[in-house]
Each structure stands twice: as structure tokens, then as C-alpha cells.
N, C-alpha and C positions, 0 to 999 in steps of 0.2 A: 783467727788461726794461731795468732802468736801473741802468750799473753804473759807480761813481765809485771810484779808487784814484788815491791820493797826492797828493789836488787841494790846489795852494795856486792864492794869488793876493793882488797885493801892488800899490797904488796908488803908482807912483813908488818912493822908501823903505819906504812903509808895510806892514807887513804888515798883510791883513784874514783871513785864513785859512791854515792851512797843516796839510798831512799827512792832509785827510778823505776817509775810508771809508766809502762809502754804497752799499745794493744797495735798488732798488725789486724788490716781485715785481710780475709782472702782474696788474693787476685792484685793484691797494694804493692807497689815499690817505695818502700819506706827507705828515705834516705837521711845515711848519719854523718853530719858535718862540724868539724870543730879543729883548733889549731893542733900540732904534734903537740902530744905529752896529755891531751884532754882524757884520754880513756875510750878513744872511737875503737880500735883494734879490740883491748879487753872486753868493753862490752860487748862484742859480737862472739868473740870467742864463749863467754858465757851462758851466752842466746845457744850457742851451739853444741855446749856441754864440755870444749876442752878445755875451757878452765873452770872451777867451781867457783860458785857466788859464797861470799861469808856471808849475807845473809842476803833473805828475799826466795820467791820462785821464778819458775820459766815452764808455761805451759805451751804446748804447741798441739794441738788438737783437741785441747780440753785433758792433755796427759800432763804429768809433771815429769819434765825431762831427766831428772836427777833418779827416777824412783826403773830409767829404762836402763836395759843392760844396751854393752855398743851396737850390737846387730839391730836392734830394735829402734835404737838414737839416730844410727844411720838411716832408714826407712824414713824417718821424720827430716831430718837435718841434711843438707849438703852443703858445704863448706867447699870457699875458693877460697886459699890464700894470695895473700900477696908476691909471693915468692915459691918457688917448685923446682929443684935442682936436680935436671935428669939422672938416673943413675945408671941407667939399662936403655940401651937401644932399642927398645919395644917397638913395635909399627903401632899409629895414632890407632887404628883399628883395637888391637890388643888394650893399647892403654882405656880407651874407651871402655870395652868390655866387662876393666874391672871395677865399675860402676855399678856391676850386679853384684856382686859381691855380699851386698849385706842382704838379698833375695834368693842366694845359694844355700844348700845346705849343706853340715858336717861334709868335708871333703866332696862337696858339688862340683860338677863340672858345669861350664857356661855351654847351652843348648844349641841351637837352630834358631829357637827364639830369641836367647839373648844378644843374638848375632845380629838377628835383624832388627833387635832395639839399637843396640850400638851404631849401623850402619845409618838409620832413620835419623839420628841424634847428630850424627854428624853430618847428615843432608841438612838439618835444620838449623846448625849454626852457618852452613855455607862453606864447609871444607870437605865433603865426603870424595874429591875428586885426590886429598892429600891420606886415603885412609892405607895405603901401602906404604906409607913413606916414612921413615925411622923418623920417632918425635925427638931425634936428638938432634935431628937436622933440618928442623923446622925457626924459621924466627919467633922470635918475642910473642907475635901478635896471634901467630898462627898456635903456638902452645898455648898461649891463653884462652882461645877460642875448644884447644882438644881438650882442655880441663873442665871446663863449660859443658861441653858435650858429656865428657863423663860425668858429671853429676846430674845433667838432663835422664843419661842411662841408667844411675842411682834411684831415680822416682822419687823424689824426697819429695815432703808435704810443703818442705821451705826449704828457700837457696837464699842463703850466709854469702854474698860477695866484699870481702875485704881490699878496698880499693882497687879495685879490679884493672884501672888504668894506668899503673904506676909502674913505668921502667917501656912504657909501649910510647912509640911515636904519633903525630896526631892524626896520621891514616888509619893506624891501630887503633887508636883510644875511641876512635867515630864508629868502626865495626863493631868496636867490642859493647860498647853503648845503644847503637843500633841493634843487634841482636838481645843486649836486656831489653830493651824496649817493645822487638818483636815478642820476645818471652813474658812481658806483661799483658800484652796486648791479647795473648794466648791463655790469659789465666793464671800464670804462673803466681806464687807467694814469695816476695824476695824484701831482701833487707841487706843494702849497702854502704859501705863507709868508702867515702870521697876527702880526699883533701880540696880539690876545687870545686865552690860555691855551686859553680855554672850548670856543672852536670847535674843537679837539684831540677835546675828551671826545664829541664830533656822529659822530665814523665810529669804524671798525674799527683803521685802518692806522694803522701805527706814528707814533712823533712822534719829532721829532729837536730837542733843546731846547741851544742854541747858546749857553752860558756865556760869561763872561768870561775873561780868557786863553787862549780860542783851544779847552778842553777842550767835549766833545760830549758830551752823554744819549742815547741810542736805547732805545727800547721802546716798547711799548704805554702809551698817556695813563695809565693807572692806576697804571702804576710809577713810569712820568717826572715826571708830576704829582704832586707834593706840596708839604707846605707848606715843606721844607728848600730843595728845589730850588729852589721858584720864589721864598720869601725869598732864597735866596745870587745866583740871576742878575739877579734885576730890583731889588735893593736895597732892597726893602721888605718890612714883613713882611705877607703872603699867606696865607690861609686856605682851606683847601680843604672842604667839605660836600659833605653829600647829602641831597637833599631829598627829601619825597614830596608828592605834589597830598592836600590837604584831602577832596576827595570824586574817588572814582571813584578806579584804580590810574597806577602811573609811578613812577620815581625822576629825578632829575638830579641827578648830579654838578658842582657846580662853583665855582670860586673868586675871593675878594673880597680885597683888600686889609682889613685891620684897620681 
């Protein structure tokens, strides 16, 4: 579904990246891990189109994302950022809505059907009972969940999630995680950058762990993850376990600093 060759990208002088090889399949939760300053942010923005690569491609259906105008990158691409700073009182319904937007045409109006992709999207993230309710008056978790939605109502071929759990509490960060997860589990194509290791060891799809000088890890959390690795990238030394629940079954994988 998503295929990256020879991507760099370099701020002025600086190099932040160069020479990466990445293939999503479809239906994968590719996840991007690496300390702040490694390049996780830029390279997704790239993946996504809003920033250009100085050299290298990005295909995503077998198109070359640079050669699509926005309406047509948008159908391909959904994009969560990290950050969304309300500026309009919209109801989450509305805000959803404009999800269609790159399926509209020259001064389209949103349909009967657009209505009821919207309302269906946000039955699926678990808030359609918050779709009357001014998104300026919602928490953290629950906005994060209506931007979700609205790119669910986008239809993009891939969802771009840039740390998706950053600035939510850990009741929040577990919905918002649990609902990518149900959206894996559904088919979806996603590809997210995490600052913590752990949420890697939550899916299936491969992880991509972003070292320092510029070298790359690919594999599955079980490999990528350990305690060598994650001591030599993040500078500290890191422990990786497995747990199990005291009563009743389960394991979790996962890891703490020393």
C-alpha cells in the first residue's frame, strides 16, 4: 500500500534523514519509534505530502504522491496531528462532515450520504452519543477520538497518526489505542509515530525504531524491541519484561527504564 525509496530530507544544511526504505502492506500498523529530534514527525509528514522529500519517492497505491494535486492526496492520505487548536465552535457532527471534503465537488454541498458516513464514523470510534456537542467543549481524549472520526469520514487509502497519544491521560491514551487497534483489526492501512516503546508491543505490524546517525530497525516489536536497542537509541539503559496477571490468564510485554 505504502511504498518509500530513497527518501531523504534535510532542514536548510541539516540533514534529518536520508536514504529510507519503507513498504507498508495493507491492513499493517506500521509503527515509528525513536528519541525527540530523530526525524519520526518529518518523516510522516512526508509519507503524507506536507512536507517535500529532497530526494527519494512515496507511492501509495502504486501512485506517486508528489505527481497528486491536494483533492486527490487527500482521498489517498489522512493525516492526525499531534496538536488541533479549536477555532470555531462547530458540533463534532459538522466537524466530522468535513472529512468529505476532498469527495466534494467545485462548491459541493455535503449530502444525506455524507451525513450518514459521518454519523457511522463516529459510532465507530465510540462517541456518536457526543455528535451534538460543541468540539470546543469536549476534552482532550474525546477531540482526539473526533479527528479520528473525521479522517475515518475522509476514506483515505492510509491514516498518517503522529503520536496520537500525546498531551491525553492514560484512560485516553488506552481508547485512543484500543480504537487503532479496532481499526486494524478492520482492515484499515496506518502508520504511527509514538514516543513510548510500549504501544509498539499493542499490534501485529511491524515497528520501525529510528537510531541515531540516521541507521533504521525494521521488524516485528519482538525483535526490534529489546533491551540493546532501546539502551543504544534512547541513551539510557531500558529493560524489557513479561509479565502475567496474578489471577485469571494474559501476558504483557513491556519496558522500563532501570
Amino acid at each position: 500500500m505504502v511504498e518509500v525509496r530513497g527518501a531523504a530530507f534535510r532542514f536548510g544544511e541539516r540533514p534529518v534523514f536520508d536514504g529510507i526504505d519503507l513498504e507498508v502492506q495493507a491492513g499493517e500498523v506500521l509503527t515509528i519509534l525513536g528519541p525527540n529530534g530523530c526525524g519520526k514527525s518529518t518523516l510522516l509528514r512526508c509519507i503524507g505530502g506536507a512536507l517535500a522529500l529532497t530526494r527519494g519517492t512515496v507511492r501509495i497505491g502504486g501512485e506517486d504522491l508528489a505527481t497528486l494535486d491536494p483533492s486527490a492526496r487527500a482521498r489517498k492520505v489522512g493525516f492526525l496531528f499531534q496538536d488541533h487548536v479549536p477555532s470555531f465552535p462547530f458540533t463534532v457532527l459538522d466537524l466530522a462532515i468535513m472529512g468529505r471534503t476532498p469527495h466534494l465537488g467545485f462548491l459541493g454541498t455535503p449530502s444525506t450520504r455524507d451525513q450518514a458516513i459521518a454519523e457511522a464514523a463516529l459510532d465507530q470510534v465510540g462517541i456518536g452519543h457526543l455528535k451534538h456537542r460543541p468540539y470546543t467543549e469536549l476534552s482532550g481524549g474525546e477531540r482526539q477520538l473526533v479527528l479520528l472520526a473525521r479522517i475515518l469520514v475522509q476514506q483515505p487509502d492510509v491514516i498518517l497518526l503522529d503520536e496520537p497519544t500525546s498531551h491525553l491521560d492514560l484512560k485516553n491514551q488506552v481508547r485512543c489505542l484500543r480504537t487503532v487497534g479496532a481499526l486494524s483489526t478492520a482492515g484499515a492501512t496506518m502508520i504511527m509515530t509514538t514516543h513510548d516503546p510500549n504501544h509498539a508491543f499493542l499490534f501485529s505490524g511491524r515497528v520501525v525504531l529510528m537510531q541515531p546517525g540516521g541507521a533504521l530497525l525494521v521488524g516485528p516489536a519482538r525483535d526490534v524491541i529489546n533491551e540493546t536497542t532501546l539502551t543504544a537509541t534512547y541513551g539510557i539503559e531500558i529493560g524489557v519484561f513479561l509479565a502475567r496477571r496474578s489471577s485469571g490468564s494474559g501476558e504483557l510485554t513491556f519496558c522500563s527504564p532501570w
